[in-house]
C-alpha positions, -999 to 999 in steps of 0.1 A, spaced: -26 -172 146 -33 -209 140 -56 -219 118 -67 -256 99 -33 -254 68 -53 -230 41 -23 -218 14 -15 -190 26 -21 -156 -1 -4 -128 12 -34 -108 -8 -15 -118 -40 -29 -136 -68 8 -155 -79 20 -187 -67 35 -186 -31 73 -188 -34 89 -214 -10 126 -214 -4 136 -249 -7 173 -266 4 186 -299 15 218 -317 31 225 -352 21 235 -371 52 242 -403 33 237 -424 -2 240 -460 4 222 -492 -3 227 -491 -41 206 -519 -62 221 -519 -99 194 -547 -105 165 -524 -97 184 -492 -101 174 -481 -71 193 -463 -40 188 -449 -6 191 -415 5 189 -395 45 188 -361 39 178 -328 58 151 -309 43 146 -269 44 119 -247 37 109 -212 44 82 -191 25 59 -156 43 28 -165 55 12 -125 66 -12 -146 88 16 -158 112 34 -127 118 33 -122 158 44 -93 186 71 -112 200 102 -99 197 124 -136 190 112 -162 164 85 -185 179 100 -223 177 70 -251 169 77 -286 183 49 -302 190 33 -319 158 -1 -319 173 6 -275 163 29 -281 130 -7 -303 120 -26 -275 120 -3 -250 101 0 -252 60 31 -264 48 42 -270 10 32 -298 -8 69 -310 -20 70 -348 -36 100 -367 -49 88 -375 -84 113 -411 -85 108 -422 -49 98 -457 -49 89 -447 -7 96 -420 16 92 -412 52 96 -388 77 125 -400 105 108 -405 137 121 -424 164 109 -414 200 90 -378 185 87 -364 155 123 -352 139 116 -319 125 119 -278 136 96 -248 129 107 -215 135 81 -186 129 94 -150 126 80 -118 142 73 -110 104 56 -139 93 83 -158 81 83 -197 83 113 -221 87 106 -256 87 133 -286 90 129 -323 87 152 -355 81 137 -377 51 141 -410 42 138 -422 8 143 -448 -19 151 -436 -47 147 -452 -88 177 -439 -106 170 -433 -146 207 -438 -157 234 -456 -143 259 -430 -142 235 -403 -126 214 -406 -91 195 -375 -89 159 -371 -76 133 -346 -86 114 -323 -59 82 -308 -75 49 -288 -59 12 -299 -70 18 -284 -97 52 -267 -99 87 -284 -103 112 -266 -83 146 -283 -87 
């Protein structure tokens, strides 16, 4: 079931469709100098990887980075970050659930600082290698 994070295909030739969705847990440390701000937020994505499905009957849960390492997961940036990380404080913040049928459901908390392009807007853009998505 594991293997070393090739995209997975799902014998199709199209672009693998991730579900993407996030919860802002706070907006703060705003610079009007640099036009720049701060933002925690919760990140969610699923997407069907054929490869993964299993016999279980409940959804396996991942939580042990050393095995989320080793699986392929999207390759989301934040086009205006200035800099980003994963929360971490004693382990790694994140969940991974994988369905019976293959589906994937990955959670992490991000941290990022954010340029903002107009004063009256702070938005941030979340694109694939070679995809934008929101």
């Amino acid at each position: 079931m594991l293997r070393d994070k090739p995209m997975p295909r799902n014998g199709q030739k199209t672009p693998l469709q991730v579900y993407v969705g996030f919860y802002v847990e706070s907006l703060g440390n705003f610079q009007a100098t640099e036009m720049t701000f701060d933002m925690d937020m919760y990140l969610y994505m699923s997407w069907q990887d054929d490869t993964m499905k299993h016999n279980g009957s409940e959804h396996v849960l991942v939580n042990d980075k050393d095995i989320l390492d080793k699986i392929w997961l999207p390759d989301l940036y934040f086009a205006n970050a200035r800099s980003a990380y994963f929360h971490k404080v004693t382990v790694y913040n994140f969940n991974m659930f994988i369905s019976p049928q293959g589906t994937i459901s990955y959670g992490t908390r991000v941290t990022l600082n954010l340029v903002q392009h107009t004063i009256s807007k702070c938005q941030h853009t979340i694109s694939g290698l070679y995809h934008t998505i929101l």
